[in-house]
Structure formats: structure tokens, C-alpha cells
MARNUDO-261233 format. One record per atom (N, C-alpha, C, CB): residue in one letter; x negated, y, z negated. Coordinates in steps of 0.001 Angstrom, whole numbers, padded with zeros to 6 digits, always signed. Glycine has a CB too. Layout:
BEGIN
aXYZ...
// end
This chain:
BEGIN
x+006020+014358+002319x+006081+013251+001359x+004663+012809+001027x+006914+012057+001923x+004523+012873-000510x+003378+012212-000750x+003009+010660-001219x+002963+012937-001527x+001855+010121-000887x+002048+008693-000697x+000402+008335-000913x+002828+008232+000937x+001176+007331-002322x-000638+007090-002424x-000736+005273-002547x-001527+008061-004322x-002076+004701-002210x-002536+003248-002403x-003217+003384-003412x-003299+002542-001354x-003038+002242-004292x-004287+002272-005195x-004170+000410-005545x-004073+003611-006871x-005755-000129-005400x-005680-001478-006270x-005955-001478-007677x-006596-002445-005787x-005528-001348-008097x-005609-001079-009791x-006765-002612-010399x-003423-001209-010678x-006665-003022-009949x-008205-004284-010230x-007697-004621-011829x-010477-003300-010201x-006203-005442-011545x-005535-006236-012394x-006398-006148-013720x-005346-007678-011795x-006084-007408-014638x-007006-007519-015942x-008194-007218-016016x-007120-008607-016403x-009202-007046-014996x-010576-007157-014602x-011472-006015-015827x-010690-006651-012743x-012966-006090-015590x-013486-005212-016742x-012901-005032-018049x-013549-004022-016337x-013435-003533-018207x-013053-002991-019611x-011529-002519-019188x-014181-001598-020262x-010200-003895-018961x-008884-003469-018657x-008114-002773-019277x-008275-004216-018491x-008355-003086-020773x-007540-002537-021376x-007462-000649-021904x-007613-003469-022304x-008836-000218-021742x-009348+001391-021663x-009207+001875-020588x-010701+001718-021924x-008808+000977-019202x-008844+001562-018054x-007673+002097-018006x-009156+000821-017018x-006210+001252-018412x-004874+001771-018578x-004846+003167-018817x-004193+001128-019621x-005074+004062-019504x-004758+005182-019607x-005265+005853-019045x-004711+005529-020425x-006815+005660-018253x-007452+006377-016929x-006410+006177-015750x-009023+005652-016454x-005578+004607-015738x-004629+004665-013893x-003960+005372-014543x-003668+003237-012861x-003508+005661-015903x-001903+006898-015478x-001849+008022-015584x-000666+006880-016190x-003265+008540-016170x-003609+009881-016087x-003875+010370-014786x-004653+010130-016853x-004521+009150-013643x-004489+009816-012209x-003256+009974-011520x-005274+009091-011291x-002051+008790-011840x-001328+008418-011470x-000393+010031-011353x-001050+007181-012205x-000260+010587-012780x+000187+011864-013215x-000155+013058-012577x-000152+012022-014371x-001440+013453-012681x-002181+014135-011421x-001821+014298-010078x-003210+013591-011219x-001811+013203-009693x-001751+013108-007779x-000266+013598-007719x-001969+011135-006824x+000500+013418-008635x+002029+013771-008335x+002375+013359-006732x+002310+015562-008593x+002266+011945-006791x+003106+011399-005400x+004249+011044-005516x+002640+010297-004738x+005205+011166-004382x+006628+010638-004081x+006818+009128-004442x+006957+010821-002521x+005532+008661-003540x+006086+006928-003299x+004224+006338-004147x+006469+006250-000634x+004485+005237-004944x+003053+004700-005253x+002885+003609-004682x+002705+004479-006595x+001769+003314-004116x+002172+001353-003168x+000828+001093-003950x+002090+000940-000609x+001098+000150-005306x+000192-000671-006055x-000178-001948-005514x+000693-000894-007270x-001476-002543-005932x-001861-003928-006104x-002610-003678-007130x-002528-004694-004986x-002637-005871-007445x-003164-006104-008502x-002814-005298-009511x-004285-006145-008356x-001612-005290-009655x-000688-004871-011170x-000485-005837-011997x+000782-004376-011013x-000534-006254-013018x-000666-007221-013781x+001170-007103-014800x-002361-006938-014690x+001289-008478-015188x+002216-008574-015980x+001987-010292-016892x+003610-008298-014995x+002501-010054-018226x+001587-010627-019015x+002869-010804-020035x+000115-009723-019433x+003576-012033-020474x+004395-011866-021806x+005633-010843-021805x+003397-011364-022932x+005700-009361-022479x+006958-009241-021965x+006249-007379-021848x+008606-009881-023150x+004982-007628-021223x+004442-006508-020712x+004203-006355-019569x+003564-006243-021148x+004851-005229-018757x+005029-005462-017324x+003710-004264-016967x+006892-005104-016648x+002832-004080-016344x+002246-002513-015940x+003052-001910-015296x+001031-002357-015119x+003675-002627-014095x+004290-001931-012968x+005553-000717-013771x+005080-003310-011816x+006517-001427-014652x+007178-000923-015577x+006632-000153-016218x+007621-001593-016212x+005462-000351-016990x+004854+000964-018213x+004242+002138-017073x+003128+000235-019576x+003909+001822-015805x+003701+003087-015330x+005244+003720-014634x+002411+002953-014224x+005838+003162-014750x+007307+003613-013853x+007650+004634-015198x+008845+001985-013400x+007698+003913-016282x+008178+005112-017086x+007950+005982-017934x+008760+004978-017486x+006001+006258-017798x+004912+007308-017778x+005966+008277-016593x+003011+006617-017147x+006032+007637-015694x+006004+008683-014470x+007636+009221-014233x+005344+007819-012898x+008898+008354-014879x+010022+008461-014422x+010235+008354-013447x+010455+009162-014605x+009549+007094-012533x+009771+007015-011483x+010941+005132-011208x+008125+007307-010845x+011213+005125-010547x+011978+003516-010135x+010873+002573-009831x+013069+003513-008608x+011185+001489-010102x+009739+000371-009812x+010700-000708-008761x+008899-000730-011751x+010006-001358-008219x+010177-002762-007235x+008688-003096-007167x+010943-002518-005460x+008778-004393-007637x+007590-004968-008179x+007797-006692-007227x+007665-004956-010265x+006284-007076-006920x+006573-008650-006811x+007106-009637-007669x+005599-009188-006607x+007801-010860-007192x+008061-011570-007869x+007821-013104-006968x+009315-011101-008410x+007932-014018-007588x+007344-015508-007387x+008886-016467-007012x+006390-016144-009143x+008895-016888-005692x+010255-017595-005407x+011271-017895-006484x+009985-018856-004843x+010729-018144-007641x+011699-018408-008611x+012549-017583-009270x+011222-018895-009403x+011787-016197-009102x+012395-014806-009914x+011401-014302-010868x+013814-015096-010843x+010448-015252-011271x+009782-014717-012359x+008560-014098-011958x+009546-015679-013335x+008182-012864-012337x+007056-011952-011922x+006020-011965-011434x+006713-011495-012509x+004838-011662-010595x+004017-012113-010389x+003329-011506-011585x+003682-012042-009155x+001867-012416-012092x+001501-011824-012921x-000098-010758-012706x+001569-012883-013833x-000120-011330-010919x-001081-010754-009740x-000415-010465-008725x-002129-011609-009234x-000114-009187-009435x+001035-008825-007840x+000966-007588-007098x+002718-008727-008179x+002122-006957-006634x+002097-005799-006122x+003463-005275-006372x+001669-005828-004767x+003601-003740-006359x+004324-002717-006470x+004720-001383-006236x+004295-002733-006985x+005781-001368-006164x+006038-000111-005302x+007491+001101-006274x+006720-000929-003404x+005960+002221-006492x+007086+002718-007512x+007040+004260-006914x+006660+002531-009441x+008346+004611-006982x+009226+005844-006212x+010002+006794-007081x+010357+005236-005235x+009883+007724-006361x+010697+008757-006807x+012083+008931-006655x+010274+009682-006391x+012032+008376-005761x+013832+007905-005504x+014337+006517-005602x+014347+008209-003988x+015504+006241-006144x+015869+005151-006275x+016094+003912-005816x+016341+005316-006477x+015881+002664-006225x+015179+001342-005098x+016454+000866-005376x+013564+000126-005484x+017250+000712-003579x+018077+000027-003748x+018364-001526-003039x+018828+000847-003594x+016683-001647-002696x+016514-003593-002378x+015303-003558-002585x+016846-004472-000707x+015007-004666-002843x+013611-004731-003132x+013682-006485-002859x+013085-004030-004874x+012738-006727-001781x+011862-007904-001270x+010640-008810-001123x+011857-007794-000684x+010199-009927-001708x+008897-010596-001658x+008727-011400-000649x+008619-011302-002718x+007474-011227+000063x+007292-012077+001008x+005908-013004-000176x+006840-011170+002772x+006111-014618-000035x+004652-014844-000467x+003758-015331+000824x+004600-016033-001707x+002256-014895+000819x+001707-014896+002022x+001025-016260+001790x+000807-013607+002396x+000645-016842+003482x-000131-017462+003209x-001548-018018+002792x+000132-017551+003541x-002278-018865+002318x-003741-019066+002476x-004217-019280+003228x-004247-019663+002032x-005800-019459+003335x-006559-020433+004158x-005827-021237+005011x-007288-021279+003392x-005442-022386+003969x-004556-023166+004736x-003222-023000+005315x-004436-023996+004167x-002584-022327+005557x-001814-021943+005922x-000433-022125+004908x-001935-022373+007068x-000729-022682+004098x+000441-022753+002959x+000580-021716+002390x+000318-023649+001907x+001748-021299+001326x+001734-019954+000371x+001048-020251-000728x+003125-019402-000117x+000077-019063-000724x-000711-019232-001860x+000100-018224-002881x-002363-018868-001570x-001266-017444-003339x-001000-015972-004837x-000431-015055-004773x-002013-015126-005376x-001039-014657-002697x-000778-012949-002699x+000413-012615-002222x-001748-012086-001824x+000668-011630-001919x+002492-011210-001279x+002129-009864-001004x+004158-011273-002582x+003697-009650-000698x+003940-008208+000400x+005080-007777-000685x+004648-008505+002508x+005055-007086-001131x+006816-006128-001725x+007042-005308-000580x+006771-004774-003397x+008603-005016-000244x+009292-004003+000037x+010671-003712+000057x+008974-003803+000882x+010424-001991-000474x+011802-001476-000921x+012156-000689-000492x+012059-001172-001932x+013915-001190-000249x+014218+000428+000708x+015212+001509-000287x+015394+000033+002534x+014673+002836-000140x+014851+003611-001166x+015373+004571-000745x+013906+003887-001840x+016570+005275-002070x+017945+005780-001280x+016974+006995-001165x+019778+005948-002153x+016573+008091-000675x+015775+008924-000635x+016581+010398+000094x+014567+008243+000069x+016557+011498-000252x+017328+012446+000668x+017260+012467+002190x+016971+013695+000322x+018279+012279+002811x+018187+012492+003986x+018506+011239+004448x+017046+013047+004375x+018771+010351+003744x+018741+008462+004038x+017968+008004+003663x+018652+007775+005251x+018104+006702+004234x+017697+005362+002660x+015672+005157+004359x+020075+002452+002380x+014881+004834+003281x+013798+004735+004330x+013434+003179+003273x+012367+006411+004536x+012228+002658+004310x+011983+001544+003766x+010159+001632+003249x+012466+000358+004933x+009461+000886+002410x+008113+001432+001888x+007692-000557+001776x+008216+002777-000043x+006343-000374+002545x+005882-001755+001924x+004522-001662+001672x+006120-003014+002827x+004174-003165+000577x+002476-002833-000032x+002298-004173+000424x+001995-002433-001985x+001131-004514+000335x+000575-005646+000531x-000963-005728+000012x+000738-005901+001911x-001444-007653-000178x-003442-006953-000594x-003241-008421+000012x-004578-006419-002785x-004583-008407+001165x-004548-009398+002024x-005827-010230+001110x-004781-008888+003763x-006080-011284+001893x-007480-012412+001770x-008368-011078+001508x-008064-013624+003514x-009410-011803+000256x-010608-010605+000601x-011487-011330+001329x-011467-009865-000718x-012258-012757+000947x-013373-012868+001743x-013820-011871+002903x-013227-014016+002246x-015463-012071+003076x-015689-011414+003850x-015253-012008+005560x-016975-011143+003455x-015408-013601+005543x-015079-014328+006590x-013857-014500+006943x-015508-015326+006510x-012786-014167+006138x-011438-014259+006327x-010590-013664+007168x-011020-014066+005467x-011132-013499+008466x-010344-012255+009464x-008757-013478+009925x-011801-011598+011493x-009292-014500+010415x-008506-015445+010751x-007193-015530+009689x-009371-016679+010831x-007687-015162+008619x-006337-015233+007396x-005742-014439+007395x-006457-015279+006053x-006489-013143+006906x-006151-011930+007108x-004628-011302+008730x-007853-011440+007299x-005413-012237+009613x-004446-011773+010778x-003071-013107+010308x-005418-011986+012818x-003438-014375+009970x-001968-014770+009668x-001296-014014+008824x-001823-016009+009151x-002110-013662+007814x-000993-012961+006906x-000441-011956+007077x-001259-012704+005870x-001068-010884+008265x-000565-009963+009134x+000697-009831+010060x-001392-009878+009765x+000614-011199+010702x+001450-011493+011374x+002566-011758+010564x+001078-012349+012132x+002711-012436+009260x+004025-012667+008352x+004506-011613+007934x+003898-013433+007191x+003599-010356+007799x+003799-009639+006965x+004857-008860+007930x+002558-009026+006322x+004273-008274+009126x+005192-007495+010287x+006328-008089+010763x+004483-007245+011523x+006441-009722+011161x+007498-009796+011233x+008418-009771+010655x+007576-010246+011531x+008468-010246+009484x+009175-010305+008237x+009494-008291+008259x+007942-011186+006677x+009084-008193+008078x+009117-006036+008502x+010679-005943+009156x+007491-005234+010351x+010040-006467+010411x+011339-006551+011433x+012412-006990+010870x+011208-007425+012598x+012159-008414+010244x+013382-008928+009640x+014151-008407+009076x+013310-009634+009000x+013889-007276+008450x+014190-006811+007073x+014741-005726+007166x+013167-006674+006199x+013795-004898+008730x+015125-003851+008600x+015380-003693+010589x+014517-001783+007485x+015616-004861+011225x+016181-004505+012626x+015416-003897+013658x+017197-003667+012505x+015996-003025+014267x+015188-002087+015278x+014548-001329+014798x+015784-001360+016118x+013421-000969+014655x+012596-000208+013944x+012858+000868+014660x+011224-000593+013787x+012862+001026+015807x+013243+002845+016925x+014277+003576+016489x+013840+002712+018730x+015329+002212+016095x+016545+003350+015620x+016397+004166+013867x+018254+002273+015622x+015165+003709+013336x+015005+004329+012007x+014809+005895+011989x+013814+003684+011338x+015601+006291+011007x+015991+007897+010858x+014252+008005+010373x+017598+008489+009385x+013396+007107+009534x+012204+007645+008624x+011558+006505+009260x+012281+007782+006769x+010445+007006+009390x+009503+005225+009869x+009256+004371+008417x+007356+005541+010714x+008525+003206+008745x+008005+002665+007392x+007111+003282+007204x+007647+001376+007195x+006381+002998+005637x+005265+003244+005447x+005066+001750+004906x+004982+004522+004630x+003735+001677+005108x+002771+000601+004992x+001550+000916+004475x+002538+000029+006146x+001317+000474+002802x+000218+000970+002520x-000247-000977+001658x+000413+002780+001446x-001477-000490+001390x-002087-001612+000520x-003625-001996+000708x-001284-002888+000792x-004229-002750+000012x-005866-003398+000534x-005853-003952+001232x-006707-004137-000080x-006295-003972+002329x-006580-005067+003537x-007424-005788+003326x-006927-004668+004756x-008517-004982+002715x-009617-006245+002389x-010159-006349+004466x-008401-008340+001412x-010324-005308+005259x-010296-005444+006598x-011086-003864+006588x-008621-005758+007401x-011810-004252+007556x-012287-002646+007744x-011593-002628+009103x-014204-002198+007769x-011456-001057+009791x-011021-000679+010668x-011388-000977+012206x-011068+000274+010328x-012574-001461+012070x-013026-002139+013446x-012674-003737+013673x-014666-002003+013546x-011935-004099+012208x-011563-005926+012524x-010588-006072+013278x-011103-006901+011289x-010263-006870+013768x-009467-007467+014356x-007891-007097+013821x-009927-008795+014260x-007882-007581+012607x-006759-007605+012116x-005711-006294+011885x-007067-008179+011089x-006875-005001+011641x-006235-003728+011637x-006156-003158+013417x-007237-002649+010520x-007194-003693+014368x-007098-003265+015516x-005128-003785+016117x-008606-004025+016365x-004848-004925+015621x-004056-005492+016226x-002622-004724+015208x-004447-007205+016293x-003166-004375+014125x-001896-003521+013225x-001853-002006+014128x-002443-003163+011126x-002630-001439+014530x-002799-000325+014710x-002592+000083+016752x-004290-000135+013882x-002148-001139+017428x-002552-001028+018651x-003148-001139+019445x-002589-000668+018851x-004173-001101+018622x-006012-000912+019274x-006253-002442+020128x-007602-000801+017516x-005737-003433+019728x-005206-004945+020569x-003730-005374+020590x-005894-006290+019869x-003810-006545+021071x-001912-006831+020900x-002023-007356+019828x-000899-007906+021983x-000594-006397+019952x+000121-006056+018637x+000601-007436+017907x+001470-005052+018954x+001177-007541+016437x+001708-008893+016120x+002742-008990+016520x+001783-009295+014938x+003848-007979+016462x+005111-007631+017414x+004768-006742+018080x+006372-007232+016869x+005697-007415+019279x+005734-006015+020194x+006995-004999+020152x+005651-006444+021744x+006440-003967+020481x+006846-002588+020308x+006469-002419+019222x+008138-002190+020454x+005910-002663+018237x+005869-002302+016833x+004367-002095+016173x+006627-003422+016082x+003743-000986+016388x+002312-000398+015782x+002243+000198+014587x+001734+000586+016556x+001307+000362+013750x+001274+000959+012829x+000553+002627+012947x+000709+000008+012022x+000279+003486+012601x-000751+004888+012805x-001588+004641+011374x+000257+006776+012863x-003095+004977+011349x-003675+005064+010391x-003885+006521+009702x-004668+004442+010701x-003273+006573+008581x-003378+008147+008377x-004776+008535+008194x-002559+008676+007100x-005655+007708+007851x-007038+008186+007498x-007862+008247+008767x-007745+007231+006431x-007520+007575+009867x-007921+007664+011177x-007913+008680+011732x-007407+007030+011858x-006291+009597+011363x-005657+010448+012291x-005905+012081+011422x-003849+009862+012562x-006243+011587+010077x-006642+013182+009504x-007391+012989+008377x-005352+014204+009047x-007879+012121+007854x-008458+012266+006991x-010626+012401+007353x-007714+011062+006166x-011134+012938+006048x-012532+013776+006854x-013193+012551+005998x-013126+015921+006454x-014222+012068+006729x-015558+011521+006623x-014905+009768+006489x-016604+012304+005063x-015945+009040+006310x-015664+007558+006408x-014701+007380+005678x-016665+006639+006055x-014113+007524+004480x-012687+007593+003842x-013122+005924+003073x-010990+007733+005265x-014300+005687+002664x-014525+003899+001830x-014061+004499+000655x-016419+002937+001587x-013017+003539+000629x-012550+002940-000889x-013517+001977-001835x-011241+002007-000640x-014452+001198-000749x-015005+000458-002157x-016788+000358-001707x-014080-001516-002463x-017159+000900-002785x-018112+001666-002723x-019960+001208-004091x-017061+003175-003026x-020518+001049-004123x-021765+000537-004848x-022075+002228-006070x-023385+000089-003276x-021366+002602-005351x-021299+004090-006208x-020422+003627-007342x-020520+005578-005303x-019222+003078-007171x-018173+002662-008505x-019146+002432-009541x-017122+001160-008326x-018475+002930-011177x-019355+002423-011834x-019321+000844-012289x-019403+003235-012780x-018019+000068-011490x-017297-000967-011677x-018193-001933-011089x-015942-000882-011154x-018476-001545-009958x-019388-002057-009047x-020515-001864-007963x-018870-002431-008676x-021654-001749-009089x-022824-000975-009342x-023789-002311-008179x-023295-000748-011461x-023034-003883-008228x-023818-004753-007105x-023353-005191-006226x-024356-005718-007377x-022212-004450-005265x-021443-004994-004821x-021857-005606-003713x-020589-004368-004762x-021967-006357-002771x-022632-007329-002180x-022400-006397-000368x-021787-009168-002595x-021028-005858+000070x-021122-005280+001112x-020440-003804+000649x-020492-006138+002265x-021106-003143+000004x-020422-002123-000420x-020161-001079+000875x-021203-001527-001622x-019771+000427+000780x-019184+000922+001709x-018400+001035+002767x-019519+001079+001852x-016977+000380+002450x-016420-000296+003171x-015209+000675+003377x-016270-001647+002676x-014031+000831+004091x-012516+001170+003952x-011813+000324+004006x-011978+001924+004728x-011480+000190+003257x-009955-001446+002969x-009425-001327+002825x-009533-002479+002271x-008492-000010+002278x-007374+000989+001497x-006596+001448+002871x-008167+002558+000464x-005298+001211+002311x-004980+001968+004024x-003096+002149+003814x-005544+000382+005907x-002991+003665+004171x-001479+004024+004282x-001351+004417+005449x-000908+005036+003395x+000524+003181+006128x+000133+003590+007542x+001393+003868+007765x-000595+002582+008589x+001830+004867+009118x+003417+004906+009358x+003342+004144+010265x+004232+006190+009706x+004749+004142+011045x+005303+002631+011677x+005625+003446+013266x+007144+001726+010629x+005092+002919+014285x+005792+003478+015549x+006272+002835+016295x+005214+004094+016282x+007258+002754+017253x+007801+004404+017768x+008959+004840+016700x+008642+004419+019613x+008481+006445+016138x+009130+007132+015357x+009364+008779+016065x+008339+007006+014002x+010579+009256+015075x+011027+010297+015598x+010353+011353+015304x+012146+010445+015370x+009599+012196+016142x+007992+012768+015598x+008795+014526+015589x+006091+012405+017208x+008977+014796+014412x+007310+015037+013667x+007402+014045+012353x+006928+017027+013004x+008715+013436+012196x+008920+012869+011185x+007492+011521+010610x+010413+012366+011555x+007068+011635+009816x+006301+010719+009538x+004911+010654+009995x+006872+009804+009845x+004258+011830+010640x+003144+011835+010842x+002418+012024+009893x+002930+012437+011590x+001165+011847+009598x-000050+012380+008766x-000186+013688+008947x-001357+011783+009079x-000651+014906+008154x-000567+015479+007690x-002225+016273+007329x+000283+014908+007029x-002367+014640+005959x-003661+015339+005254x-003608+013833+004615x-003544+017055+004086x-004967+013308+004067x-005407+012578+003382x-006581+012771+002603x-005431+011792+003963x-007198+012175+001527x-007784+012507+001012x-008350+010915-000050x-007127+013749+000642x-008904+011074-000788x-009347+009710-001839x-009218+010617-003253x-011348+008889-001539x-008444+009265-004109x-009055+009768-005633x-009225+008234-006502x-007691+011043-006625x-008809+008579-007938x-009082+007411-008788x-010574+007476-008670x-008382+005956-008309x-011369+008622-008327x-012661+008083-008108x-013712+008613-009349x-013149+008560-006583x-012797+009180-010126x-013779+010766-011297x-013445+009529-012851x-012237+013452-011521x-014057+010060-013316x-013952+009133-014667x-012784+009957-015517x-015629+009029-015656x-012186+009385-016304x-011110+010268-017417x-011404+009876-018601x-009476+010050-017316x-011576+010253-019542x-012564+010255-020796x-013440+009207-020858x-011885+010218-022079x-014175+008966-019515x-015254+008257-019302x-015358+007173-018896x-015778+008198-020040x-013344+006997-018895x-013455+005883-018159x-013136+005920-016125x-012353+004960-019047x-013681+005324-015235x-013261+004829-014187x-012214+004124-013916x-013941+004357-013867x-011339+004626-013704x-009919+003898-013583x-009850+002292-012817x-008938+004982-012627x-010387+002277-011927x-010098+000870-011332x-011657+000822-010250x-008220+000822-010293x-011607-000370-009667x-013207-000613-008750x-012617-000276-007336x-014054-002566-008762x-011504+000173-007077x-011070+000718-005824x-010834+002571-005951x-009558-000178-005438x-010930+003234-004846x-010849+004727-005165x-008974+004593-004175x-012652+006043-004243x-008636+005173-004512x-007086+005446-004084x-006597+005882-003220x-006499+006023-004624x-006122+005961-001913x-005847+006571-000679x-004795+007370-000662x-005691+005731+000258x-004630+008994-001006x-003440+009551-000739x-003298+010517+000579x-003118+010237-001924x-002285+010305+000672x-001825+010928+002385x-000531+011859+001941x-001172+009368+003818x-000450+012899+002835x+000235+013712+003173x+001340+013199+003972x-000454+014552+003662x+002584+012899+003996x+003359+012377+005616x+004374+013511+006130x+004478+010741+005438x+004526+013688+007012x+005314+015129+007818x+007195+014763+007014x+005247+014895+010459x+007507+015268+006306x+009194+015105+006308x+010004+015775+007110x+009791+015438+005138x+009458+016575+007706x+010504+017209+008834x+011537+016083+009231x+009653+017742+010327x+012838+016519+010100x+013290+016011+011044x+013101+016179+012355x+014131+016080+010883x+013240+016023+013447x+013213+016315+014785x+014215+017000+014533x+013232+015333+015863x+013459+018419+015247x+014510+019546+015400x+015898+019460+016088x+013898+020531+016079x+015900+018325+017054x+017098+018305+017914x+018695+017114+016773x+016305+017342+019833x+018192+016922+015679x+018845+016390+014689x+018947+017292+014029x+018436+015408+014109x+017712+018160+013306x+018194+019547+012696x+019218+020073+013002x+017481+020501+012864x+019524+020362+014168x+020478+021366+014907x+021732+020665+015222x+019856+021950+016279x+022141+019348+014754x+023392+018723+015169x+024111+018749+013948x+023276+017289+015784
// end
């Protein structure tokens, strides 16, 4: 299964020339599952929608307690059909709900229905403290949503911006590396576990962001969910794109994280 992150960097820059650079990559990468941020929706123009049906793919998109769209949101668009789709809104600073959120959808997919979530945390650079509340909402709410995670035929996937590099806190404690936000419940980093060289998504190289203040960073991140039934859902292969210009334009100020994930079953299910 292929599985890509990308922050598409909403209205921002030259937005409106960039559109046809995200769906020309979008087309390219030919992934299964897409886990967007900063998708924009505007009047009775959705992106999440105009790329769902570039691609013929199903969309589950954020939306705002009331029902009505986010217009800074996130999305999750598939190759197989979304048959729930959920918003968490996260909190701020202060611990109230602010802008950002979590989507996730569980999608009827061959072999059974699996579940896919995105998220784009606090960026500040000082924001680890946020970053881990909103971590913590984000996983439990996980749980909430779909039970025992051990008994899942497919693990989750978990992709989105962290806005966290891999030595913070906040991904150490997603990933195991400290205690966990739930227990029993870790994430695997696919770019950790196979992907080659530092793997930064946001970079002083962009032509987007030529001053970026801490450039060279990894913030991009697709992760599976453990304990899973292995080989099912392991990494594979990863790689970066969104990063080449398409008729000159640079698609977005983030480069895109795609991963490889194992679809096998455990052979001892094969054979029953």
C-alpha cells in the first residue's frame, strides 16, 4: 500500500499556479491513501474535492463542530471507499480548541475496512508542550474510535506535519522512544525504519522558502500503529517528493513523505 503526506501550504504564495503543480504530483506518485493538510476550502470550492476527482479517488475531509468545512483543514483521500469519517478539533496554547484538527476515516478497503488518520500540530518552534497535548487528544481519541487496536486485521496509519522533529519529545513519546500517551499503543516511523538520509521536509532549499528561520528540519511523518500483525503494515520503502518544480512551479513549501507499507497478511491467516 502506498501512502503519501503532503502539507499543501493552504492559500499561501503564488496559490493559485501552485494548484495544478499539487495534482500533477498528486497523479504521479499514484498512492492508495493521501493524508493532506492545509487544504483549503473557500465558497463552494472545496480543494480536498477538486483533487478527489482529478484522482477518482473518495475524500473525508475536516469539518468544524457545526458541519461546516474547515476552510484550514485536513484530508484524507483514498482509493477505497470512506465509510466514516471523524473530526477531532485540537487544542491551543491554552488548552481550549483552537483551528487545527485530526480527520479520520475508516475505509472499506480489500481484505477489510482499516482506519487512516492526518493531523498538522502547533508549529511554533517552542511549542513542544502543545504539540504533546495535542498528541495526547489525538491518540486517545484513536482508541476511541476504533477499540482494541491488537485485535485490528490492518494497523492505523498515521500520517501528517508535526511541526516536531524526531528527537522531541512529542514524537519520542508517539514512537516509544518515552511513555507512551496510551499504553500499549506506539506508533513505527517509516522514515526511521527505511527511509535513506535525513528525510527534511522543510528545507531553505524550497524555492517557497528561500529564509526560513530553522530550516532543515523533518516534520512530515507516516506512521503505522503497534502491536500489529507483522508483516502486515510494516515499512517497506520511503522516499520524498513534491520537491521538483512542474512548469516551474513548486508545488507547496513542504516536500511530501511517501512510504511503501507491507499488505501482506500473516501467513498463519493466509492459510485459514
Amino acid at each position: 500500500m502506498r501512502v503519501l503526506t503532503w502539507n499543501l501550504w493552504w492559500r499561501f504564495g503564488p496559490w493559485e499556479v501552485r494548484q495544478p503543480a499539487i495534482a500533477t504530483e498528486l497523479l504521479a506518485v499514484d498512492a492508495d491513501l493521501l493524508l493532506l493538510q492545509e487544504v483549503w476550502a473557500k465558497d463552494d470550492i472545496d480543494q480536498a474535492e477538486d483533487l478527489g476527482a482529478a484522482l477518482g479517488f473518495f475524500v473525508a475531509r475536516s469539518h468544524r463542530s457545526d458541519g461546516t468545512r474547515h476552510e484550514f483543514g485536513n484530508a484524507i483521500l483514498s482509493r477505497w471507499p470512506v465509510a466514516q469519517t471523524e473530526t477531532l478539533i485540537l487544542p491551543g496554547p491554552d488548552g481550549n480548541p483552537g483551528h487545527r484538527s485530526a480527520v479520520a476515516a475508516r475505509l472499506q478497503a480489500p481484505g477489510g475496512d482499516r482506519w487512516a488518520v492526518t493531523t498538522h500540530l502547533d508549529w511554533r518552534y517552542d511549542g513542544s508542550r502543545t504539540r504533546q497535548m495535542q498528541l495526547e487528544q489525538v491518540v486517545g481519541w484513536i482508541v476511541d474510535l476504533v477499540g482494541d487496536v491488537s485485535s485490528l486485521a490492518y494497523p492505523i496509519v498515521l500520517g501528517g506535519d508535526f511541526n516536531a522533529v524526531p528527537e522531541s519529545d512529542e514524537i519520542r513519546r508517539l514512537t516509544g522512544l518515552s511513555i507512551p500517551y496510551v499504553d500499549g499503543l506506539v506508533f513505527t516511523d517509516a522514515w526511521a525504519a527505511v527511509g535513506d538520509g535525513p528525510g527534511h521536509t522543510w528545507t531553505r532549499e524550497n524555492a517557497h522558502s528561500p529564509d526560513a528561520q530553522w530550516p532543515r528540519r523533518r516534520l512530515d511523518y507516516v506512521f503505522s500503529s503497534w502491536p500489529r500483525p507483522k508483516p502486515t503494515g510494516n515499512p517497506r520503502e520511503a522516499w520524498l517528493g513534491g520537491i521538483e518544480a512542474h512548469d516551474g512551479v513548486v508545488p507547496s513549501d513542504h516536500a511530501a513523505v511517501i512510504v511503501e507499507l507491507d499488505d501482506r497478511r500473516p501467513p498463519s491467516e493466509v492459510n485459514e
